[in-house]
C-alpha positions in Angstrom: 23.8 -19.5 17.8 21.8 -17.7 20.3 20.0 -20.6 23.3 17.3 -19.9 25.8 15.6 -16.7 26.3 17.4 -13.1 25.4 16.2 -9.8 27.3 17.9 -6.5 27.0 19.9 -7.0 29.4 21.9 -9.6 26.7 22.7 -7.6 24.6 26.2 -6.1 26.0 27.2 -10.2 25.9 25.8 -10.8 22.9 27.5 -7.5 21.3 31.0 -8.2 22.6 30.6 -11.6 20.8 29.4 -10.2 17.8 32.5 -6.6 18.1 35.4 -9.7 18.4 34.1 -11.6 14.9 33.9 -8.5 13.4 37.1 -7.7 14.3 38.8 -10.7 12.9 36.7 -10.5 9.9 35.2 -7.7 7.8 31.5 -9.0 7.1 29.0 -7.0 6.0 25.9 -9.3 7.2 26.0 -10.8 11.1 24.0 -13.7 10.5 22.7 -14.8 14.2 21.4 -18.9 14.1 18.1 -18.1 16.4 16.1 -22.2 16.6 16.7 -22.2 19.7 15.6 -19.5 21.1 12.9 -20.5 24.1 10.3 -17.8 22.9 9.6 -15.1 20.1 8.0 -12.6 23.0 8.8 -8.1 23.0 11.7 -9.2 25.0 13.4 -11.0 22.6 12.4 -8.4 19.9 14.0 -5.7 22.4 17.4 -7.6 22.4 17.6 -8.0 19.0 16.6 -5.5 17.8 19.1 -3.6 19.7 21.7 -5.7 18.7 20.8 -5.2 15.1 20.9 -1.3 15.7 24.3 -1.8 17.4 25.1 -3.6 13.8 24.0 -0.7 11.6 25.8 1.8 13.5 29.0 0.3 12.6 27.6 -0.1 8.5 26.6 -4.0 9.2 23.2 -5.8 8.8 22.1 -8.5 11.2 20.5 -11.5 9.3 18.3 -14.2 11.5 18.7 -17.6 10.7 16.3 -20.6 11.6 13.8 -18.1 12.8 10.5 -19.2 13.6 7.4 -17.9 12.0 6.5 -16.3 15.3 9.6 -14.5 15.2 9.5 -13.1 11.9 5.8 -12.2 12.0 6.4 -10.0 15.8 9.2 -8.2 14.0 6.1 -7.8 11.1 3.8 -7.4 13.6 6.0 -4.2 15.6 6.8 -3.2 12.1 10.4 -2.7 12.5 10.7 -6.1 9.9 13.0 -4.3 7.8 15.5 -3.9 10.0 16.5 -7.2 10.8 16.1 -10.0 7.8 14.2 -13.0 8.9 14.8 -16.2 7.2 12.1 -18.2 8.4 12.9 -21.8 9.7 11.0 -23.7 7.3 10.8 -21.1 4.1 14.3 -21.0 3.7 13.5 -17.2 1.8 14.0 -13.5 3.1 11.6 -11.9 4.6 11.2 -8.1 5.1 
């Protein structure tokens, strides 16, 4: 579960966390629990955005779960949506 606010400057943390699980297992999808993140803002986009590329480079995908609407519609919005799935908070579907 990522908490508060993210910047860029999370995403070495955030990464390590993310390198050790996929060391112990071999998952395809990282699925990051975002509802309680403090805001859906381009620093938070930055982040995870980076930490999704970070993902692909090693052939995974990065799934957010619980994200707002706000969330998913800035990824929409900066039209880089289809590289991070959004599973809105209340939908409970994809969105690309």
């Amino acid at each position: 579960m990522i908490r508060g606010s993210i910047g860029p400057t999370d995403v070495p943390v955030l990464w390590e966390a993310v390198r050790a699980l996929l060391h112990e297992r071999d998952a395809e999808v990282v699925v990051c629990d975002v509802r309680e993140l403090a805001s859906a803002d381009i620093s938070t986009l930055d982040a995870l955005l980076r930490l999704a590329l970070a993902a692909q480079r090693l052939g995974r995908q990065v799934r957010l779960r619980h994200a707002s609407a706000e969330l998913c519609d800035l990824f929409a919005r900066a039209g880089v949506a289809g590289v991070v799935s959004c599973v809105a908070a209340s939908a409970g579907e994809s969105r690309r």
